[in-house]
C-alpha positions in Angstrom: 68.7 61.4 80.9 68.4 64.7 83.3 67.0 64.0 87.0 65.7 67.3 88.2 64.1 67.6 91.9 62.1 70.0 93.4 61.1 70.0 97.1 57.5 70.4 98.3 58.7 71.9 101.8 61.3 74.1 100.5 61.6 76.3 97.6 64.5 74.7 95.9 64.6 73.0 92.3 68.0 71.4 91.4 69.4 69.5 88.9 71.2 65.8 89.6 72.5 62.0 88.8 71.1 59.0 90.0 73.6 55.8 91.5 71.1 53.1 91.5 70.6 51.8 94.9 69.4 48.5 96.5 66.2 47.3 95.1 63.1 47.5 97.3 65.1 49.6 99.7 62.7 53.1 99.2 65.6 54.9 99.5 66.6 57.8 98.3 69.8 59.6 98.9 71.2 63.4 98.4 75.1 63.5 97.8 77.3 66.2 97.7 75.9 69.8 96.7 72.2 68.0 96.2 72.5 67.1 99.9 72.4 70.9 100.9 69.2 71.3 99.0 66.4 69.4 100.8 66.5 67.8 104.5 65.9 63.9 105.8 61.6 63.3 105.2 61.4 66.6 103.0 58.8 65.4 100.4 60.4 66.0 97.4 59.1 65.6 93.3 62.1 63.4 91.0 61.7 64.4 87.5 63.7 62.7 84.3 63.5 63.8 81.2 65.6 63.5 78.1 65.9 65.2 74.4 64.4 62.9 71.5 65.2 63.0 68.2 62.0 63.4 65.3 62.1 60.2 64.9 61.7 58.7 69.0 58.8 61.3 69.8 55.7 59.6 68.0 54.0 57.6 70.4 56.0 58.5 73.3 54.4 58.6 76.5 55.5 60.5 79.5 55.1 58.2 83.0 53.8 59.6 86.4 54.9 56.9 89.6 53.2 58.2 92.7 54.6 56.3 95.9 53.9 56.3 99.1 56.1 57.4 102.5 58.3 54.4 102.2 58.6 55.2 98.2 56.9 52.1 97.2 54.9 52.3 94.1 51.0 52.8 94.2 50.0 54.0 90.7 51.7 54.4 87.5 50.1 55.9 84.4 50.9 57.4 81.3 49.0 60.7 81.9 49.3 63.9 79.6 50.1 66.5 81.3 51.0 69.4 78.6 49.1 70.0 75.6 
């Protein structure tokens, strides 16, 4: 799985790895080179995405999380977004 994040404050899109962290914490951490790309309370958009063979893309469903300020979950959904 790829993480890519793009910041809403600043113009930067960058590629990255996630170290899972303390459950429930809301945290979210930039490390090395990622840490140079956005700043503390910089609202930022995490995507994942991953390459699927024929046989895993019928009936896949992409997922949209929307959180709050202290990244806590307030709506998931299984939106389309691309035609």
């Amino acid at each position: 799985m790829r993480i890519m994040l793009k910041s809403k404050i600043h113009p930067a899109r960058f590629d990255t790895y996630a170290i899972k962290g303390e459950t429930g914490s809301g945290e979210i951490c930039l490390h090395g080179a990622a840490a140079r790309m956005a700043c503390p309370n910089d609202l930022v958009i995490i995507m994942t995405y991953c390459h699927l063979g024929e046989g895993e893309t019928y009936g896949h469903q992409p997922k949209i999380v929307h959180v709050d300020g202290g990244n806590r979950i307030v709506e998931k959904s299984n939106e389309t977004i691309f035609v």
